[in-house]
N, C-alpha and C positions, 0 to 999 in steps of 0.2 A: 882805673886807667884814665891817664887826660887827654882828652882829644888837642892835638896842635895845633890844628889851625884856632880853635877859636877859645882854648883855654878852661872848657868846661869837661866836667867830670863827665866820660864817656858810658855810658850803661847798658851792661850785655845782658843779654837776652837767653841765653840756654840754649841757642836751637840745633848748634852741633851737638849738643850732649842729647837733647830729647831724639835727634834723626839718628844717633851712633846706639842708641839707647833700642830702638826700635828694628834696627838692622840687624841685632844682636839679637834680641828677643825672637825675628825670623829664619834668622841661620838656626838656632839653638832647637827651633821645632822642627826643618828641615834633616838637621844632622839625626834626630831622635825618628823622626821618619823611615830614612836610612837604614838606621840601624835594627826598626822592628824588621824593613824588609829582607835584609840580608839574613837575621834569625830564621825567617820561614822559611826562605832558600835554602838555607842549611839545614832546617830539618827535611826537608825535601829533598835534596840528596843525600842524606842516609835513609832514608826509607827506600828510595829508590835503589841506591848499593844493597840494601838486605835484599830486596824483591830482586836483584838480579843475583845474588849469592843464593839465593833459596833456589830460584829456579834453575840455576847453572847444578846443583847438588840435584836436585828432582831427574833434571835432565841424565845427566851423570849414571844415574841409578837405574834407569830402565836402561841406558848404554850396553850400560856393566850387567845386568839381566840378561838383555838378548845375546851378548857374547859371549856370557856362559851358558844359554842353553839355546843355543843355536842350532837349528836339525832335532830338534824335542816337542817341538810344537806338533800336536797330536789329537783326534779327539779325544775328548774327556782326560787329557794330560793332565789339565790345574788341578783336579780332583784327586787323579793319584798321588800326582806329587806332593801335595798338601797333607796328605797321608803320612808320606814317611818324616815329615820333620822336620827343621830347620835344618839342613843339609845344603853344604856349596853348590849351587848350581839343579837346587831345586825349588822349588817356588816360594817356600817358605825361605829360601835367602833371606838374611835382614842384613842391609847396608848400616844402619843405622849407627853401629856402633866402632865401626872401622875406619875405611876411606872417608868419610863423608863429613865425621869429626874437625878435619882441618879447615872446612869451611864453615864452621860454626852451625848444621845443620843438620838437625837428625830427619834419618830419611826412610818413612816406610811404604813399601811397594806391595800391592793388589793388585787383582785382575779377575775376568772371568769369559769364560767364552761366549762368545754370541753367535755362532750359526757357523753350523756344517753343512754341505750340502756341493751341488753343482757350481763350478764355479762360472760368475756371467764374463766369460771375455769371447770378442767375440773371434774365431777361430780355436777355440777350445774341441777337443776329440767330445763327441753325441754319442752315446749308445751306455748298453750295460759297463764296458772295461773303462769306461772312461774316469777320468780321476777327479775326486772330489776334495774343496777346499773348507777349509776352520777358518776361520774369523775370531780370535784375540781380542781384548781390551784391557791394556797393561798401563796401570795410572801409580805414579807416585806420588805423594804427598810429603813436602817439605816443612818440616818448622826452623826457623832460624835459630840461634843464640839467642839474638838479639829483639826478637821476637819477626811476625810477619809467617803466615803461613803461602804455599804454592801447590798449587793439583796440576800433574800437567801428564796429558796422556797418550798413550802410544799403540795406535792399530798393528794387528801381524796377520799376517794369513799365510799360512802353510797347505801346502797340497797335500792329500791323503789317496791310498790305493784306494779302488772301488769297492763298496760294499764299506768302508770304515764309518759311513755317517749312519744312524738310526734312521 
């Protein structure tokens, strides 16, 4: 190119290309930035949707436990019940293959009791006729589909006529 005013060949320098060159070079590490963060995010909310799919199913499970053996809770019940079998609405129920399926989570349920006796409240009947309560510990454990496992557990206490505790 000639410079006008004074007729001599005019000599460029690069410096739009070296500054466009360099602008680009820091968007390009900026956008790749971006994009690793948005991948973790993402995996971050699917593990979090499995962890609430798990525990929504875990939860579900002891629900559907206690509504079917509502008014069963007895000393030394888990023991008998345990006894007779995989039977609806005995302790050996197993969710795992029914309901529970369509949240992609198989779901098995245990328990065991932890303590008969007087119960502490305070205004409770004192004496021999007075009624004594069971203490429950009813915990399901969930695995997803997709993987991720959940324990989530659930207290019961039932009253019992006197003389039921050892």
């Amino acid at each position: 190119m000639i410079n006008q005013m004074s007729g001599a060949p005019f000599r460029q320098r690069g410096a739009v290309l070296v500054v466009s060159l360099i602008m680009l070079a820091v968007l390009t590490l900026f956008v790749i930035s971006m994009i690793k963060t948005s991948i973790v995010e993402l995996k971050i909310g699917g593990v979090s949707q499995t962890a609430a799919s798990n525990l929504s199913a875990a939860d579900s499970a002891i629900d559907n436990f206690l509504a079917l053996n509502s008014g069963r809770f007895a000393p030394n019940w888990l023991s008998a019940a345990g006894a007779a079998g995989p039977v609806a609405g005995s302790f050996a129920y197993s969710t795992a293959v029914t309901a529970y399926s369509a949240l992609g989570a198989s779901v098995q349920l245990a328990g065991v009791q932890l303590s008969c006796g007087a119960p502490k409240r305070v205004g409770e009947q004192i004496g021999p006729n007075s009624l004594q309560a069971v203490q429950f510990d009813v915990w399901a454990t969930a695995i997803g589909g997709t993987g991720g496992r959940v324990v989530t557990h659930q207290g019961v206490q039932s009253l019992a006529p006197s003389g039921s505790c050892p």
